[in-house]
Structures are given as C-alpha cells and as structure tokens.
C-alpha positions, 0 to 999 in steps of 0.5 A: 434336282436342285438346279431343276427346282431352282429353275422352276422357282426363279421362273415363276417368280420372275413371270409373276411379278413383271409389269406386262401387256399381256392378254389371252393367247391360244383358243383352245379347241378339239387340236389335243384329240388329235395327238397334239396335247402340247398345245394345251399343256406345256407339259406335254413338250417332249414327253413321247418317244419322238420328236412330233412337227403339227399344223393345223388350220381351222376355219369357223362359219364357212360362207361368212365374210371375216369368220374366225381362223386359226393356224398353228404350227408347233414342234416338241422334242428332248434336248438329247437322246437321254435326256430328262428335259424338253422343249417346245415351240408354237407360231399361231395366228388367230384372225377374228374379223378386223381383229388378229393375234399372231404369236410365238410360244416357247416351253421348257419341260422336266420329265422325271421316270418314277418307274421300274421300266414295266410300266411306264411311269413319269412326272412332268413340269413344264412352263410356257413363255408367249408373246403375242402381237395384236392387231386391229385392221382399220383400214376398211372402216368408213364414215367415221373420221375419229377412226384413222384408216391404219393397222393398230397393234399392240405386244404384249405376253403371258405365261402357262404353267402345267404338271402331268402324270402318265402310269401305264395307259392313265394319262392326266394333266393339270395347267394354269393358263394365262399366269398374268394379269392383262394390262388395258390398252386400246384393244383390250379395253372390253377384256378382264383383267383376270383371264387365268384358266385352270386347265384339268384332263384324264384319259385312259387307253386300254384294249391293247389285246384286242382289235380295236383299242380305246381311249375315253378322255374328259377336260375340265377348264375354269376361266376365273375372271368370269367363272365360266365352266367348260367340260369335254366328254371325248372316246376315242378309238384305235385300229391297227392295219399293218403299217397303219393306224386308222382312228376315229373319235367323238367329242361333246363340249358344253359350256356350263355358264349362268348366262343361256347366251353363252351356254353352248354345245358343241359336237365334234367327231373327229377322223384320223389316220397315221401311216408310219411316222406320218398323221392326219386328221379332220374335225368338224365341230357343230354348234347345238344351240337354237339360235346359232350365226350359221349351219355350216359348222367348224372345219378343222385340218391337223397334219403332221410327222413324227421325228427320231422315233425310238423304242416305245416306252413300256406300255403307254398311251398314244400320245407318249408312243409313236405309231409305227416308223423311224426317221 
C-alpha cells in the first residue's frame, strides 16, 4: 500500500507540473454503453474478470464530404491472475475535416477488494498518460499564397485521473479529464486553455432472477473552461438465450448550455449481442434540434472479445463479468 500511495502521489505531482502542449483528447460518445467503460474512465482498465480487445468506428453526417470520424482500439487487462493492479492501452484517430489527431493513451490502475466474497465489493484508482499528434492537411487549400500547401502537426500530451466503486450490481465512477492546461500553438489557437472535464456516472444492474435483466444508468460531465454542462439518462436491458446474450439500449444526452446554439439533444438507441466471448453492437445517434447540418444522423460499429475470462466475480454488473466462455 505504501508503495501504491507513493505511486499515485509521485504521478500526480509530476503530470501537474510539466510545462506541456497539450490539448484535449478522446471525444466522448455513447462507446461506455456498449461494454466499453475504460474509454472513459481510466479506472475501468482491468477491473472484470477478463482481459477485453474493443474497436469502434464512428462516422458522423453521413453523405458530407470531410464529416468527423473516429476510430478506436483499445485493450485492458490484470498484470497477472492475482494480481490487484492494471493496465491499459487506447490508439484513437479523430478526423474532423482538414483537421485530425491521432493518439496513444496508456493506464495504470489499482483495485483494492473491500468484500468478504458474496458481493462483489472494490475500490478503483486509475491514471491515464496520453499523446496525441495534431494535424491540419493544407494541402488542398487554394487561392491563398500565406497558406503553404503542406500537412502542419504539432505533439503535445495530457493526463486523466479516475476512482470507481462497484457493490454488487451499483457501479460508479468519477474522473478528472484533461489534467493539463493547453500550451497555444498555431493549431489550437481557438481553443481554451482550461479544458478540464469532471466526468461522474452510476448505474445499477438488477433482475438477475428474471427473464429479462436491466441496467438504467446516468453521466454527468462538466468542462470548466466553459461551464458547458452535459447529462446522459441511459436503460439498458439484457436477454439471455443459451450461449447468447441479446442486449439492447436507450440513451438520451442534452447539452444544458446557456447558449441556445449549443444546447443539443441527442437520441441514440443502441443494439448489441454477445455470443461467447465475442461482442458486437451498432449506435445510431439522432440530433434533435430545429436546425441540425443533415438528417442522416451518427453511425457507430463496436466489435470486440473478451480475453482469459475466469470465474464471475460474485454478483456484479455486466462490465466486472464476462458473458459466457473462455480463451
């Protein structure tokens, strides 16, 4: 524990005070819904009882030339069979337009058990180390002679702290993104310097005697830089069919901002299935507003598969047990 505390205390200290570039990372979607929490919350890496590979691909506007995508692929896992500790990793890239950012985010985690084994009972430390190359494409650009026709990139990186606590089927998490403050540079120039976001989500999973299981979830951010206020109200539900698990879901996201611009609603039901130790789903995200740049709305693909899946671990939510099967 000492050595553990030490750890933490050096770490946090030393990400504070670096003199970074650093900048925003990973936007943050309805990804967490579909059994993929550790890319929100650094806490998360390690924490179930399998190792779990994830992919997604999100294409936003469908039919608009250079619409924001994003690709991610992460993997979480324990350092050994009994061991307390985790780890994870995380490529991303993030096109918006002539704009991108491509990325490599590395986690250390601590689990400690607070539980006599019936119910599953654990509080979780974890901290997320990321850099991130930004790049502006100039290449096309025409009819201005001050814009050089090249690919500009800039590094730069930033840090994420989080806790969570499971009992049973509650699960809930609290994390600190963007640790940093933003050093300006000719790409970022627009950006604040603030772009700390306080990151809280519950949920409970119940109904394990019945046919159907559900979770109803919530997430509340805060970005401080700008107040902006986000909340997402989610249910989910659960049906188990021999070596299956069908799951769908149901997510409702408003942004709570003073500007009427800003202040967005989004819709997004989501679908999934699990078959043995493999996982897929698809997210369709509509956006509510009057005035909205197209009706086609957001497409989202999540694959993935769990890894060394060991025993459940007592009575606890989807994303601490693994569905069914073992590699």
């Amino acid at each position: 524990m000492k050595f553990l505390n030490r750890f933490f205390l050096f770490s946090l200290l030393s990400f504070i005070s670096l003199k970074s570039n650093s900048q925003e990372t990973l936007p943050i979607y309805q990804d967490y819904l579909s059994d993929n929490v550790y890319l929100v919350h650094p806490s998360a890496a390690g924490i179930g009882n399998s190792s779990k590979l994830r992919f997604t691909a999100r294409q936003q506007w469908a039919g608009i030339p250079n619409a924001p995508a994003l690709q991610t692929l992460s993997f979480h896992t324990r350092f050994g069979e009994y061991s307390n500790a985790g780890y994870g990793l995380v490529l991303f890239n993030d096109k918006n337009g002539f704009h991108s950012q491509k990325g490599l985010q590395g986690t250390y985690a601590y689990h400690l058990p607070m539980g006599n084994g019936r119910f599953f009972n654990q509080l979780s430390f974890g901290l997320s180390f990321t850099f991130v190359q930004n790049q502006s494409d100039q290449r096309t650009f025409t009819g201005d002679r001050a814009v050089a026709a090249i690919v500009e990139s800039t590094s730069y990186y930033n840090a994420d702290f989080g806790m969570a606590y499971h009992y049973g089927g509650f699960s809930s998490y609290f994390t600190v993104k963007n640790l940093l403050l933003t050093a300006k540079n000719n790409l970022n120039v627009q950006e604040p310097l603030d772009l700390r976001n306080y990151i809280f989500s519950a949920g409970y999973y119940f109904g394990q005697d019945l046919a159907i299981q559900f979770e109803p979830s919530v997430m509340f951010q805060f970005r401080e830089g700008t107040g902006e206020r986000i909340a997402d109200f989610n249910i989910k539900a659960y049906k188990t069919i021999s070596q299956t698990q069908l799951w769908g879901a149901l997510s409702y996201r408003s942004n709570f901002d003073a500007n009427a611009i800003e202040n967005a609603q989004f819709i997004s039901p989501i679908i999934g299935i699990n078959y043995k130790n493999y996982m897929f789903s698809y997210t369709y995200t509509n956006q509510m507003n009057d005035t909205v740049l197209t009706n086609s709305g957001f497409h989202q693909v999540s694959v993935g598969i769990n890894l060394w899946t060991k025993e459940p671990r007592a009575a606890a939510c989807p994303n601490i047990n693994a569905a069914f099967g073992s590699f």
